[in-house]
ROSE-4610 file (N, C-alpha, C; in Angstrom, 1 decimal, always signed):
// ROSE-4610
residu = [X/X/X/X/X/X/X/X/X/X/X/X/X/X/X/X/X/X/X/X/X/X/X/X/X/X/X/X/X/X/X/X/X/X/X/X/X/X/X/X/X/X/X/X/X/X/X/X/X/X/X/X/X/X/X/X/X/X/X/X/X/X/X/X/X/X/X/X/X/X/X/X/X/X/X/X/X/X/X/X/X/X/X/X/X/X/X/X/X/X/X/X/X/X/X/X/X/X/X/X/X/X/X/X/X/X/X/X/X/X/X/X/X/X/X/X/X/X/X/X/X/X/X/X/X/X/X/X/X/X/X/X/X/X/X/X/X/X/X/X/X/X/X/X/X/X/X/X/X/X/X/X/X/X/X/X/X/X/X/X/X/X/X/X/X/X/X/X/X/X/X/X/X/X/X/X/X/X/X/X/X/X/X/X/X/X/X/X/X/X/X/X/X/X/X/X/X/X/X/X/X/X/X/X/X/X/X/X/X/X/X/X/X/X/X/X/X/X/X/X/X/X/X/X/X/X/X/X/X/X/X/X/X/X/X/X/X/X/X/X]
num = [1/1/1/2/2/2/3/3/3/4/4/4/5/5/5/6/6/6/7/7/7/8/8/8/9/9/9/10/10/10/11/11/11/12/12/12/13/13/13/14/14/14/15/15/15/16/16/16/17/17/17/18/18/18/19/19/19/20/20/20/21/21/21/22/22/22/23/23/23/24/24/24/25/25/25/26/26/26/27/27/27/28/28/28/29/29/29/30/30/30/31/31/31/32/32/32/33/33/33/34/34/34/35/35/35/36/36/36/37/37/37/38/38/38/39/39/39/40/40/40/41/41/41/42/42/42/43/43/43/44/44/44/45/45/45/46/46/46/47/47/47/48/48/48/49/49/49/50/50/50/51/51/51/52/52/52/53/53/53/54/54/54/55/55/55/56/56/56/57/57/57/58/58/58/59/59/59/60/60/60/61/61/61/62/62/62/63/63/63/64/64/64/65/65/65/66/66/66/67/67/67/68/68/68/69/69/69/70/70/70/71/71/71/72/72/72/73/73/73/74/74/74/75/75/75/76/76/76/77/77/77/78/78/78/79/79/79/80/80/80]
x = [+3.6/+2.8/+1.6/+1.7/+0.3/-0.5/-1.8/-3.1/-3.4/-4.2/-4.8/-6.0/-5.5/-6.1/-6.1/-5.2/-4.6/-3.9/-3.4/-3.0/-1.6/-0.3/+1.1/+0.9/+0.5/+0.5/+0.0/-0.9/-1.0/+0.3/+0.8/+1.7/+2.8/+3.2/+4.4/+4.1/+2.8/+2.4/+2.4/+2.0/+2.0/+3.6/+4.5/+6.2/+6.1/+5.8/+6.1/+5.6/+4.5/+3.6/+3.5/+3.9/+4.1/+2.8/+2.3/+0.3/+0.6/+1.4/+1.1/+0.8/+1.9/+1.3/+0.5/-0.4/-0.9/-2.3/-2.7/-3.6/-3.9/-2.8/-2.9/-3.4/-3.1/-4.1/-5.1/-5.9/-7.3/-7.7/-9.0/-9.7/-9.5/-9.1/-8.9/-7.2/-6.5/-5.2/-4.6/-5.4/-5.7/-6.0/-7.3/-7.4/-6.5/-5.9/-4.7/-3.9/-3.3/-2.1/-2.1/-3.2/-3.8/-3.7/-4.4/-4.3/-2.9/-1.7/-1.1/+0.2/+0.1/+0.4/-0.3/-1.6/-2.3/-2.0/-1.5/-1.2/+0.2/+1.0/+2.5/+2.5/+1.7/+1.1/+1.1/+0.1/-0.5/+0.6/+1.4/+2.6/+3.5/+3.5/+4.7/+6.3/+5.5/+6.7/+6.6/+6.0/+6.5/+7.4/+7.6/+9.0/+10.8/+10.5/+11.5/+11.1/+9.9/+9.5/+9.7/+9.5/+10.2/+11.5/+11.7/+13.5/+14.6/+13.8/+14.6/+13.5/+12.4/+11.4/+11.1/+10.7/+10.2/+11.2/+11.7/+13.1/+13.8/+13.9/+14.3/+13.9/+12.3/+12.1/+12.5/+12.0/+12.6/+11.1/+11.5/+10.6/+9.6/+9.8/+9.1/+7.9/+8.8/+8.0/+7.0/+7.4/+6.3/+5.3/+5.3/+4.7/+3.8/+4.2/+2.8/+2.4/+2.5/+2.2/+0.7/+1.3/+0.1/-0.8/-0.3/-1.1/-2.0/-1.8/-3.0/-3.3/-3.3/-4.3/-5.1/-4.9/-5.7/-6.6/-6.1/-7.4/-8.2/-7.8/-8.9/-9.8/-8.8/-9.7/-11.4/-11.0/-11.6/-12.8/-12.6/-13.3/-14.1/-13.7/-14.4/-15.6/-15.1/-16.3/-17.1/-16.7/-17.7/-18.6/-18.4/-19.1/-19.1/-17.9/-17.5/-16.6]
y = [+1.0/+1.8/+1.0/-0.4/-0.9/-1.0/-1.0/-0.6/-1.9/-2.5/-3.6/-3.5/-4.5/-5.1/-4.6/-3.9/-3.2/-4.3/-4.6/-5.5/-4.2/-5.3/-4.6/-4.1/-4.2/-3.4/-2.0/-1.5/-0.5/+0.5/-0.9/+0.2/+0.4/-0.3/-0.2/+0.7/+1.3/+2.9/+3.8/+3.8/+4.8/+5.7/+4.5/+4.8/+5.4/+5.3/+6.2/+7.4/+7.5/+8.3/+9.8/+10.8/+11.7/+12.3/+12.6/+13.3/+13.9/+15.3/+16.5/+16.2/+15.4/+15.0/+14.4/+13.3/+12.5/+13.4/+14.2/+15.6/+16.3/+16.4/+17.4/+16.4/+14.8/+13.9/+13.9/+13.9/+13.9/+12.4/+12.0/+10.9/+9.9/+10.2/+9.3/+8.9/+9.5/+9.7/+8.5/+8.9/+7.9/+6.8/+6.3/+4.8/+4.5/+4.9/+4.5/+4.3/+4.6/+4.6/+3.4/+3.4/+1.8/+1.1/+0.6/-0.3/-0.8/+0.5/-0.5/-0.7/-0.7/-1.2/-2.3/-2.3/-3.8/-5.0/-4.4/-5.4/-5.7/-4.9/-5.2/-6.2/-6.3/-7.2/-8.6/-8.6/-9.8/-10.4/-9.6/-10.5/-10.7/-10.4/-10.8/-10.0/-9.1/-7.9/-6.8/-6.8/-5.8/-5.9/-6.7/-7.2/-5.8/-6.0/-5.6/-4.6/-4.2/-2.7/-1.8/-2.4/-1.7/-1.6/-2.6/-2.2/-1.2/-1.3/-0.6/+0.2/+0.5/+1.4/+1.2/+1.9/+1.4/+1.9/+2.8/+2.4/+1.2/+0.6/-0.4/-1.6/-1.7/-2.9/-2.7/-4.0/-4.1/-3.3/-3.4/-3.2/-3.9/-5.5/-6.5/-6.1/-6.2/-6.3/-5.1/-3.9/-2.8/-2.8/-3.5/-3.8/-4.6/-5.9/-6.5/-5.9/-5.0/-4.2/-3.8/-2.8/-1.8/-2.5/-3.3/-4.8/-5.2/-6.0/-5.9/-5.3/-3.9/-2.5/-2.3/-2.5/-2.3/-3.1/-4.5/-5.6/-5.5/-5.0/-5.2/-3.7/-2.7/-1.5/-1.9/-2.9/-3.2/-4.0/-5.1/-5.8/-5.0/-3.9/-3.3/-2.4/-1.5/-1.1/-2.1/-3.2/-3.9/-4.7/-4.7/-5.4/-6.6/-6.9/-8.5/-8.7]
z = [+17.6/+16.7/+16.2/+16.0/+15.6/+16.8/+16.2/+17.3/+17.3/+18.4/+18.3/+17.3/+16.6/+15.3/+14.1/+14.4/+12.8/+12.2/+10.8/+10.2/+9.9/+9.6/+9.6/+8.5/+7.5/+6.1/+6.7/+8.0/+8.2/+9.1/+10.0/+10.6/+9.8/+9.0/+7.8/+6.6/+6.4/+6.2/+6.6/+7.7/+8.9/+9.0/+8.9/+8.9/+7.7/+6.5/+5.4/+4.9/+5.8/+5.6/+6.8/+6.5/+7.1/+7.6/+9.1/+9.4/+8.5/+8.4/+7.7/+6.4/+5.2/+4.2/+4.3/+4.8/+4.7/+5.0/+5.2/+5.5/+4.4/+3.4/+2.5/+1.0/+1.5/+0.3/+0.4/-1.3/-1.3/-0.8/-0.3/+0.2/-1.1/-2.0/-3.2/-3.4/-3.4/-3.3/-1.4/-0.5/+0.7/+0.6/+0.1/-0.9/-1.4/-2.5/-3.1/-2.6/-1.6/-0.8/+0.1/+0.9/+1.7/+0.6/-0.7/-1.7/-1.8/-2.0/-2.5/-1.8/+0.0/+0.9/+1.1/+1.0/+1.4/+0.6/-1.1/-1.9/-1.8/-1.4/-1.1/-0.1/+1.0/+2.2/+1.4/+0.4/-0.2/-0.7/-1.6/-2.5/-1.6/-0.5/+0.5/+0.4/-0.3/-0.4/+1.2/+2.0/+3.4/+3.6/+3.9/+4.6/+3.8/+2.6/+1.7/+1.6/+1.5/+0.9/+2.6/+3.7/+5.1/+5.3/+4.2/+4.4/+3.6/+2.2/+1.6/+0.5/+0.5/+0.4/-0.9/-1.7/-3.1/-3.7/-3.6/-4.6/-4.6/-4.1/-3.6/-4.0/-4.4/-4.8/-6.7/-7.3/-8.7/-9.6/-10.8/-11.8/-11.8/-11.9/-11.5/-10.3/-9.5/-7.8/-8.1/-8.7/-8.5/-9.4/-10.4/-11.6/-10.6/-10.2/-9.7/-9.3/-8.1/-7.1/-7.4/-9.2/-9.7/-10.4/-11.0/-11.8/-10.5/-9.6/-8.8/-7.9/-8.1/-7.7/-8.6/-9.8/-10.8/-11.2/-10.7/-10.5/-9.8/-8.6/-7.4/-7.6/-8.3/-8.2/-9.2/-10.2/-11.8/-10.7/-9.7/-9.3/-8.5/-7.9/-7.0/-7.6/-9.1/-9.6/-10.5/-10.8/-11.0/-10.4/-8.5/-7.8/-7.0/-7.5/-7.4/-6.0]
């Protein structure tokens, strides 16, 4: 399922992510969804979050998660 040169944070979306719903999200709601698979990537949470899904992870783990989505989202409209 991964394409050449897709990064795994995409094919380990792809699995959670149903076309049909994934069709019926707005283009903002899509952003968000890559974000905070890419950041799950970064903290080295994939691995766990393919295994036993976000329920699965702790309070903790999802907290970072949104904590830096919310950073990068803050850096991104500020430019940086």
């Amino acid at each position: 399922m991964c394409h050449t040169g897709e990064p795994r944070w995409m094919e380990v979306m792809e699995k959670f992510n149903d076309p049909k719903a994934w069709s019926k999200k707005t283009p903002k709601q899509q952003e968000n969804e890559r974000l905070k698979f890419e950041v799950a990537w970064e903290l080295g949470l994939l691995d766990k979050l393919e295994a036993v899904g976000f329920k699965g992870l702790t309070a903790r783990e999802t907290g970072r998660i949104g904590g830096r989505m919310n950073q990068k989202k803050k850096e991104k409209r500020n430019g940086e």
